[in-house]
ZANU-168970 format. One record per residue (C-alpha): z negated, y, x negated; residue number from 1; residue in one letter. Coordinates in nm, 3 decimals. Layout:
BEGIN
(marvo (Z, Y, X), NUM, 'A')
...
// end
This chain:
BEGIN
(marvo (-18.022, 15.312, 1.990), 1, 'X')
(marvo (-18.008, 15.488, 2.324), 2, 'X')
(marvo (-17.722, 15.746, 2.400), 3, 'X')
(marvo (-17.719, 16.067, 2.607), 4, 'X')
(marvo (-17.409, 16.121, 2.816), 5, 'X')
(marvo (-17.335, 16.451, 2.988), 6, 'X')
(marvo (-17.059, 16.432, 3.246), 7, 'X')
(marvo (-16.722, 16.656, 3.248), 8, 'X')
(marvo (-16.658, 16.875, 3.518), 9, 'X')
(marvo (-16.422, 16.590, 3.705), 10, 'X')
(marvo (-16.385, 16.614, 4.110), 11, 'X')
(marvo (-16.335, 16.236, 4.071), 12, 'X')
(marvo (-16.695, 16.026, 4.177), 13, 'X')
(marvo (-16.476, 15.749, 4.117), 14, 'X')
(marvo (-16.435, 15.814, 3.738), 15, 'X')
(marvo (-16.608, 16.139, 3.523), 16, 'X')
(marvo (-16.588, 16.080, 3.198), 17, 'X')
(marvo (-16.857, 16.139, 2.936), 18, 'X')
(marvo (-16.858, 16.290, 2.643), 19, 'X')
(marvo (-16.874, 16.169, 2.396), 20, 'X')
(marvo (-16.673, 15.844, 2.486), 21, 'X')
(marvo (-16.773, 15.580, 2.222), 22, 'X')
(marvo (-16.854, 15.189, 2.316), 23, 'X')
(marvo (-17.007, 14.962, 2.130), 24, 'X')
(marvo (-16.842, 14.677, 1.962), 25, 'X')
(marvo (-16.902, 14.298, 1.945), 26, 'X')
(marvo (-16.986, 14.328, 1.564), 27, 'X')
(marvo (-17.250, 14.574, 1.630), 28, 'X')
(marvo (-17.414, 14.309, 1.900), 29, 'X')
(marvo (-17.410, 14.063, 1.653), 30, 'X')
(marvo (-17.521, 14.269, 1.392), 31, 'X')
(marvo (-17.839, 14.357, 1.569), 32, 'X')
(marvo (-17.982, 14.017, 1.445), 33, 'X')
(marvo (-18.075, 14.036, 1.065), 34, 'X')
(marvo (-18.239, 13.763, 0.915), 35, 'X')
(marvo (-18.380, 13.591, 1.237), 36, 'X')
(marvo (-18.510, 13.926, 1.394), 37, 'X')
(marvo (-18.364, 14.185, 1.633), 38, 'X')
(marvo (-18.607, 14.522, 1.569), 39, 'X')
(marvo (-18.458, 14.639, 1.903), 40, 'X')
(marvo (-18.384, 14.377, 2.174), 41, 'X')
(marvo (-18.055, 14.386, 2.338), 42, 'X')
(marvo (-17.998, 14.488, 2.725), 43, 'X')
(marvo (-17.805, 14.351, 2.952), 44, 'X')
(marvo (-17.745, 14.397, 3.323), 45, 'X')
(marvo (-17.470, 14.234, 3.556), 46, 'X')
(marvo (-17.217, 14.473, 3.707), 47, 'X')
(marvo (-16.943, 14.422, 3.922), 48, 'X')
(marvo (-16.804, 14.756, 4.032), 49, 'X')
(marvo (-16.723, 15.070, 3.877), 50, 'X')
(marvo (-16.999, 15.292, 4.024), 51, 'X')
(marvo (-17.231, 15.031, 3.957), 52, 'X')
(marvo (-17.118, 15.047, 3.602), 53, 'X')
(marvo (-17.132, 15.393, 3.581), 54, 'X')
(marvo (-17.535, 15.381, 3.686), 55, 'X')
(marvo (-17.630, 15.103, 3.440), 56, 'X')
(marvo (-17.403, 15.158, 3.117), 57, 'X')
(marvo (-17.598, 15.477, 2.987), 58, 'X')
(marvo (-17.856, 15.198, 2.992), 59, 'X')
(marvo (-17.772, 14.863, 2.868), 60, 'X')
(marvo (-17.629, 14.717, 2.541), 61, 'X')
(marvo (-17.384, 14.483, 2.723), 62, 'X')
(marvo (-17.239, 14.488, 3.108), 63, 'X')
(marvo (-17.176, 14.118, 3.244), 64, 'X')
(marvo (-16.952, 14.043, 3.459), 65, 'X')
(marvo (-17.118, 13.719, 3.609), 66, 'X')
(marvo (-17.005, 13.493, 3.836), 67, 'X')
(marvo (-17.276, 13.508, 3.943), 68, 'X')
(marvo (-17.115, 13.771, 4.210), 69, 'X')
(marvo (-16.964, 13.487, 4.385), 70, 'X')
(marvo (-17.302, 13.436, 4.569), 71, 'X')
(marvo (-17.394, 13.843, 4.553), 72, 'X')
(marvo (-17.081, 14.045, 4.662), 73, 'X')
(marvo (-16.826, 13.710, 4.819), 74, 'X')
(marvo (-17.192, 13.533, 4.982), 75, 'X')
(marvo (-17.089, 13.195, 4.842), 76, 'X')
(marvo (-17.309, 12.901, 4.808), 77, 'X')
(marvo (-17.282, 12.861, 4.451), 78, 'X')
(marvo (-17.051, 13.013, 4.191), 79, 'X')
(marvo (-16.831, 12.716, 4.149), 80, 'X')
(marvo (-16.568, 12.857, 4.419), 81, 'X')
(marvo (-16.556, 13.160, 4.202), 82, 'X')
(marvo (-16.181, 13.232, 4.092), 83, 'X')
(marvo (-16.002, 13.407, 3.803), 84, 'X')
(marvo (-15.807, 13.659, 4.019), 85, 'X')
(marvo (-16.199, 13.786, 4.146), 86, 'X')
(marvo (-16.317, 13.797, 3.770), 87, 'X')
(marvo (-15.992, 13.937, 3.656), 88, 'X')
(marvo (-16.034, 14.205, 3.953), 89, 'X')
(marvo (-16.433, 14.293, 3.884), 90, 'X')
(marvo (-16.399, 14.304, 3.551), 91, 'X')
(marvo (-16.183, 14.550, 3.539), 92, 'X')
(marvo (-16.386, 14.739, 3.762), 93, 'X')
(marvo (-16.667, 14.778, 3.540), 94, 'X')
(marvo (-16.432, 14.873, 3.217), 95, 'X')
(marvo (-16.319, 15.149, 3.443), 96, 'X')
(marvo (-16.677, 15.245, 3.474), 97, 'X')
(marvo (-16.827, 15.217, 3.160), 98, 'X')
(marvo (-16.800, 15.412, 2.848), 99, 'X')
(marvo (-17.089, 15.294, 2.592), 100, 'X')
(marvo (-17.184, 14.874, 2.699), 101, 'X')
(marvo (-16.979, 14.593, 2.544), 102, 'X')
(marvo (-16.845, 14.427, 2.870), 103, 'X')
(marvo (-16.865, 14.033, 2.865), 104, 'X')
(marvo (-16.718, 13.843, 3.162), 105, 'X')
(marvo (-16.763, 13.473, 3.304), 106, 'X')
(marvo (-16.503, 13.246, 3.274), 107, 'X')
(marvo (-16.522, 13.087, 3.628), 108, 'X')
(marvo (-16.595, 12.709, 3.676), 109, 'X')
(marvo (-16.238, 12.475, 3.574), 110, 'X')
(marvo (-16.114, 12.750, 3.398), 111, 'X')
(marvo (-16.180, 12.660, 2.987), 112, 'X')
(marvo (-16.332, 12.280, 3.033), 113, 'X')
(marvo (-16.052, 12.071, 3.011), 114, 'X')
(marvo (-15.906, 12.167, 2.703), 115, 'X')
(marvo (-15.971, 12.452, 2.416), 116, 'X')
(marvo (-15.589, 12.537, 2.439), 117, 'X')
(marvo (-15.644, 12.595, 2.812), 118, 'X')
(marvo (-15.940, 12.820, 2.789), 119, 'X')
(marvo (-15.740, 13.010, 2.549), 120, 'X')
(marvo (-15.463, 13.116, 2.808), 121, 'X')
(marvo (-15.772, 13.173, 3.015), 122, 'X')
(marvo (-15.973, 13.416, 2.870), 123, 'X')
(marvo (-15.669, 13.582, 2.701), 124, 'X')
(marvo (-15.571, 13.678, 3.064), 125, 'X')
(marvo (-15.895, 13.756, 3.183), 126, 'X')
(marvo (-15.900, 14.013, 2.869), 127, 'X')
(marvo (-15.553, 14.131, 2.910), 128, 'X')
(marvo (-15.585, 14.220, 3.292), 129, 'X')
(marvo (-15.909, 14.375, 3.268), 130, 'X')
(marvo (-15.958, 14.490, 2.928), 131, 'X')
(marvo (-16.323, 14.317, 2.888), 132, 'X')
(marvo (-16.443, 14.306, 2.503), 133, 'X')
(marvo (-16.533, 13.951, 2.527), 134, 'X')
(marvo (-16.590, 13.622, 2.755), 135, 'X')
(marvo (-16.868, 13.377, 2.879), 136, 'X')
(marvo (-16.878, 13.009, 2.861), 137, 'X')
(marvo (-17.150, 12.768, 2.983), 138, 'X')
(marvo (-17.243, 12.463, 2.807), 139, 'X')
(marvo (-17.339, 12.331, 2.434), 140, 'X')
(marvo (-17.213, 12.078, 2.183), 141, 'X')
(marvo (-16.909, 11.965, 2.419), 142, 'X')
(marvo (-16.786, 12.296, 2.400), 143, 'X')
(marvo (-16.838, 12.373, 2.030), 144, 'X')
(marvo (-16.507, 12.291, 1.970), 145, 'X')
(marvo (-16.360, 12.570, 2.241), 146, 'X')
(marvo (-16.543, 12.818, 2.142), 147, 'X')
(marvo (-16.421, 12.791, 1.764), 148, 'X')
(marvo (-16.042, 12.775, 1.877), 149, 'X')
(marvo (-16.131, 13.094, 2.066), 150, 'X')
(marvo (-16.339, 13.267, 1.804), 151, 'X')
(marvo (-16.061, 13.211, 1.559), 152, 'X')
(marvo (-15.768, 13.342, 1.765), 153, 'X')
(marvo (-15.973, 13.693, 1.847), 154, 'X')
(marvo (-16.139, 13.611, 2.158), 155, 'X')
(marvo (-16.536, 13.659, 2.105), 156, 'X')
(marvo (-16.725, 13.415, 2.266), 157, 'X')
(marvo (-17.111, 13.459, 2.473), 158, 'X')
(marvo (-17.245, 13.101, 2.511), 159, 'X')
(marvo (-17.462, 12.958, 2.745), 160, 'X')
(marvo (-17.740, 12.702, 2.736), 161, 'X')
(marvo (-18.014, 12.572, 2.945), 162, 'X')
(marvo (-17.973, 12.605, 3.324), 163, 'X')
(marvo (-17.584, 12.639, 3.339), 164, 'X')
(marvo (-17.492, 12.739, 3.730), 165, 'X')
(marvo (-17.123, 12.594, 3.697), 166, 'X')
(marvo (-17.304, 12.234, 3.603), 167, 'X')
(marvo (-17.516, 12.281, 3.902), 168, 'X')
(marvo (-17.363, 11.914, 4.100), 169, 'X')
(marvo (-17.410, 11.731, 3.768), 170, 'X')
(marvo (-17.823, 11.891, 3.695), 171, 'X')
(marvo (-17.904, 11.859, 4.081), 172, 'X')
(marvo (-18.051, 12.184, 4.149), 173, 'X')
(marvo (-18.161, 12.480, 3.965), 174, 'X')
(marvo (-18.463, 12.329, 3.783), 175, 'X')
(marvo (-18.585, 12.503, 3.468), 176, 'X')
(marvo (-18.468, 12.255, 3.160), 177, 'X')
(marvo (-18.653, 12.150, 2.848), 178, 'X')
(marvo (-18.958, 12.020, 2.960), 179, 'X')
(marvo (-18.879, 11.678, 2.851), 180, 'X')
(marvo (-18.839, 11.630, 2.467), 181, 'X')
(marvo (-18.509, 11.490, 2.595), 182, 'X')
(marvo (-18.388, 11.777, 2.746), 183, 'X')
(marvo (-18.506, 12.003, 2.485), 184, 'X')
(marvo (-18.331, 11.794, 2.182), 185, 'X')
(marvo (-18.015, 11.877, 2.339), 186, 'X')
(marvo (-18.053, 12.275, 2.435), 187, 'X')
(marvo (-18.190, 12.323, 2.055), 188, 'X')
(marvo (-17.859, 12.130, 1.987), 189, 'X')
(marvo (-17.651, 12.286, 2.214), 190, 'X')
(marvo (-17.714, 12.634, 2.042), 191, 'X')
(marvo (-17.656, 12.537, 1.687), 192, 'X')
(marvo (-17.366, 12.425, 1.792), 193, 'X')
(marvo (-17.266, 12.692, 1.976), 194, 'X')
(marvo (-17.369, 12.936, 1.687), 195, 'X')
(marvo (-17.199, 12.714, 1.468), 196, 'X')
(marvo (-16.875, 12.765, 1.615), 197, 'X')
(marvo (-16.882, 13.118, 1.591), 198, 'X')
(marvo (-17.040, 13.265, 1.916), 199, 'X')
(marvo (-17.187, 13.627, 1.855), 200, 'X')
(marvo (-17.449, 13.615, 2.140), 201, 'X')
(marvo (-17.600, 13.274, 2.365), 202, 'X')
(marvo (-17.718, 13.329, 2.719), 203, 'X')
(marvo (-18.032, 13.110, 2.765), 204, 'X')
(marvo (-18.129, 13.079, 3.104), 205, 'X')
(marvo (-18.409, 12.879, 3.301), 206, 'X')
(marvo (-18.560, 12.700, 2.955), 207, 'X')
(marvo (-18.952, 12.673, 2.912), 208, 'X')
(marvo (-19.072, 12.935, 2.684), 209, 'X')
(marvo (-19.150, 12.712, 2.333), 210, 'X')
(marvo (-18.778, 12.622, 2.350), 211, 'X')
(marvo (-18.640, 12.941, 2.415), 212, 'X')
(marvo (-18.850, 13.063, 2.132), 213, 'X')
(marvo (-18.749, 12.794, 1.928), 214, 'X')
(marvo (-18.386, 12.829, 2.001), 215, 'X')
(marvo (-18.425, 13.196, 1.922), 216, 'X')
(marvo (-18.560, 13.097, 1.560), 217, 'X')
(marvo (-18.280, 12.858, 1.492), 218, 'X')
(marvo (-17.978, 13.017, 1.536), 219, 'X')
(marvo (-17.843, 13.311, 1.367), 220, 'X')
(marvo (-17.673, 13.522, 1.647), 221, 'X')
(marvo (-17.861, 13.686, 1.889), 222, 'X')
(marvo (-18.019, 13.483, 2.228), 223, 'X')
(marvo (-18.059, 13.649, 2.556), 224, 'X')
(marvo (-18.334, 13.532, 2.789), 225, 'X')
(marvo (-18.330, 13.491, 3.141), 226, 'X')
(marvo (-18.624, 13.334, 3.251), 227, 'X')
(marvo (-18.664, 13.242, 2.859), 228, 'X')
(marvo (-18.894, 13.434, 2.658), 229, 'X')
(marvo (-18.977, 13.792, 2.627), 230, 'X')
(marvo (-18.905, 13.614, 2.222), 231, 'X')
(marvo (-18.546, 13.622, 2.267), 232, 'X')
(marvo (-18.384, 13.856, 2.107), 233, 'X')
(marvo (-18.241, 14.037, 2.449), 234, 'X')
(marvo (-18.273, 14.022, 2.831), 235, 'X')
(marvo (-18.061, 13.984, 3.078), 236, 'X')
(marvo (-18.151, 13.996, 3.486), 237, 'X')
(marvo (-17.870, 13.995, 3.824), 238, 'X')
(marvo (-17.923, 14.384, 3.898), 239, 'X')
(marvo (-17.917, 14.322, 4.282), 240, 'X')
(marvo (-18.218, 14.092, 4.219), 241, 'X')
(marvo (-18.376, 14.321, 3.960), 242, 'X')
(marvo (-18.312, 14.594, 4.230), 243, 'X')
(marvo (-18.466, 14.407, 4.505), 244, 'X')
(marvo (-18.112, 14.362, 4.700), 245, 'X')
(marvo (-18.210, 13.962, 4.833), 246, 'X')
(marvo (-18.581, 13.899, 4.976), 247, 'X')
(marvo (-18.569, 13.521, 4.767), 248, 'X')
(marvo (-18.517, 13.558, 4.413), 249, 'X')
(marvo (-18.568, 13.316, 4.102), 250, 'X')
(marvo (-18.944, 13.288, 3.961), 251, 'X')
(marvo (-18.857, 13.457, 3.663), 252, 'X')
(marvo (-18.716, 13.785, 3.836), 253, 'X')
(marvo (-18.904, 14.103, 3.825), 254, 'X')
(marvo (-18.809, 14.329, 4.146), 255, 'X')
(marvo (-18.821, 14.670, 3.984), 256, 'X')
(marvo (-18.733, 14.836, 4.339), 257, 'X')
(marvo (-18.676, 14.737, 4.675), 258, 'X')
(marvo (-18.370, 14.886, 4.720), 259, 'X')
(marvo (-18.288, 14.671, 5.031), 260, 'X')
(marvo (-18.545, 14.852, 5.268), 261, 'X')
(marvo (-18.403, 15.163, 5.124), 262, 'X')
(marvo (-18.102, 15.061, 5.260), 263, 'X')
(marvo (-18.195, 14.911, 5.602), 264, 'X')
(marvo (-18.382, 15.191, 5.672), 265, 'X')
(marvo (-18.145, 15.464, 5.589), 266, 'X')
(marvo (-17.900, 15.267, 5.778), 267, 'X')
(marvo (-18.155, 15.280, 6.089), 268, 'X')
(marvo (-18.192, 15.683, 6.056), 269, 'X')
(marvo (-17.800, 15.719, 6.055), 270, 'X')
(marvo (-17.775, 15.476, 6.370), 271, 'X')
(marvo (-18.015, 15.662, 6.551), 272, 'X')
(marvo (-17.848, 16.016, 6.445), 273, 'X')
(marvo (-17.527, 15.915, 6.543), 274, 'X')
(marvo (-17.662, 15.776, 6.898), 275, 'X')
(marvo (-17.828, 16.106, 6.967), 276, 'X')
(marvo (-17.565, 16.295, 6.840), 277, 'X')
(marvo (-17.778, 16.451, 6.613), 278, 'X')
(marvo (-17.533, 16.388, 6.357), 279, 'X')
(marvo (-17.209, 16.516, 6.241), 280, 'X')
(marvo (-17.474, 16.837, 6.269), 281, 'X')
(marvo (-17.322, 17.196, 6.136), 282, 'X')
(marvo (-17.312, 17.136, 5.789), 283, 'X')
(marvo (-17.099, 16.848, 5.821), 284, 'X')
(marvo (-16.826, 17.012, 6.050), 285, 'X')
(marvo (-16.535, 17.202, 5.972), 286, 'X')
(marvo (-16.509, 17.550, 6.154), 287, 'X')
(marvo (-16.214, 17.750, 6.225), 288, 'X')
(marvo (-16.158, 18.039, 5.987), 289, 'X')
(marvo (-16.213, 18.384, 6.180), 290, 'X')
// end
């Protein structure tokens, strides 16, 4: 399933374009899961910008668009605050910047809750202004409903179970779920219902490992883990915590880099350059032609 991409000969860094230029589609994502298995699990990364894009799509099987980049690019507490205009804006971004990953963005927090014909005028203009493939909603059964009205009219629909961010006032923290027979009634629930209703991919996130694996078995589209189950039938991580961006992370991330020190420290060099005036050195200055 991977894809080699050789770049043009374009002066632009913001945008080359590779050849050959084709993206996958939603029906292919859903299509990966045949008869309750996915031979080749699904990968997804979070982007927000075009370069990132650029660096990850080659890559992954699906670019999200969280919002979870109101707490890593606006430094917000939590990603309620999050607002269309910065989804609209991001998303867009990474569209620019990818070529080959379906790109899925978040409908933020009050945005599709309060009624299925409102999350409708939602996501159609989060789709319209960016040019995203599909959108994101967090919860289960209650919105079932929403994400059939949606499916129908053209929108594809990722759900969400588990740990849902946006509910994060109502669960009072973020606690893994299903470790009471409770709790994991309703996320078993929750993704029927969500599959149900026509969603071509659920998110679970933050759900002890016999329930994501038994979510996994009982729906029919494809589930991607995040702090799940190596089971499900994807992955998906926050690339500036899979990148080592932010010293505290979640339990379930795996720092593949520490890109942070990389950072600080190249930062430190270029301070001290510039206070010497070791640097703009020759190769950086223009010269008068003779």
């Amino acid at each position: 399933m991977s894809t080699t991409y050789t770049l043009d000969t374009s002066t632009s860094r913001a945008n080359p374009t590779p050849a050959p230029m084709k993206r996958l589609t939603v029906p292919k994502i859903r299509a990966r899961k045949v008869d309750g298995t996915t031979e080749e699990p699904i990968v997804m990364l979070t982007a927000y910008t075009a370069r990132q894009a650029q660096l990850l799509d080659p890559h992954c099987d699906l670019l999200l668009v969280g919002d979870s980049l109101g707490q890593v690019i606006y430094g917000l507490p939590s990603t309620i605050p999050v607002t269309m205009e910065m989804m609209a804006n991001h998303a867009a971004a990474v569209v620019r910047g990818s070529y080959h990953s379906v790109v899925v963005v978040d409908m933020p927090f009050g945005s599709y809750e309060a009624s299925p014909q409102d999350a409708f005028d939602a996501a159609a203009r989060l789709l319209k202004e960016s040019g995203a493939a599909a959108v994101k909603v967090e919860g289960g059964e209650a919105m079932a409903e929403t994400v059939a009205f949606l499916s129908q009219r053209g929108i594809p629909v990722m759900g969400h179970v588990g740990l849902t961010p946006q509910a994060v006032n109502v669960l009072g923290g973020y606690m893994a779920r299903g470790r009471s027979d409770a709790e994991a009634e309703k996320i078993v629930s929750d993704a029927k219902a969500l599959d149900e209703a026509g969603a071509f991919a659920i998110v679970v996130e933050g759900v002890v490992e016999p329930i994501a694996i038994e979510v996994t078995k009982a729906v029919s589209c494809p589930t991607i883990g995040i702090g799940a189950s190596a089971k499900c039938d994807g992955q998906v991580l926050v690339t500036e915590d899979m990148l080592g961006m932010f010293e505290r992370v979640p339990r379930f991330v795996k720092k593949y880099n520490d890109i942070a020190t990389t950072i600080e420290e190249t930062a430190k060099t270029y301070a001290a350059e510039v206070r010497d005036r070791g640097f703009p050195g020759p190769d950086q200055l223009y010269q008068p032609k003779n």
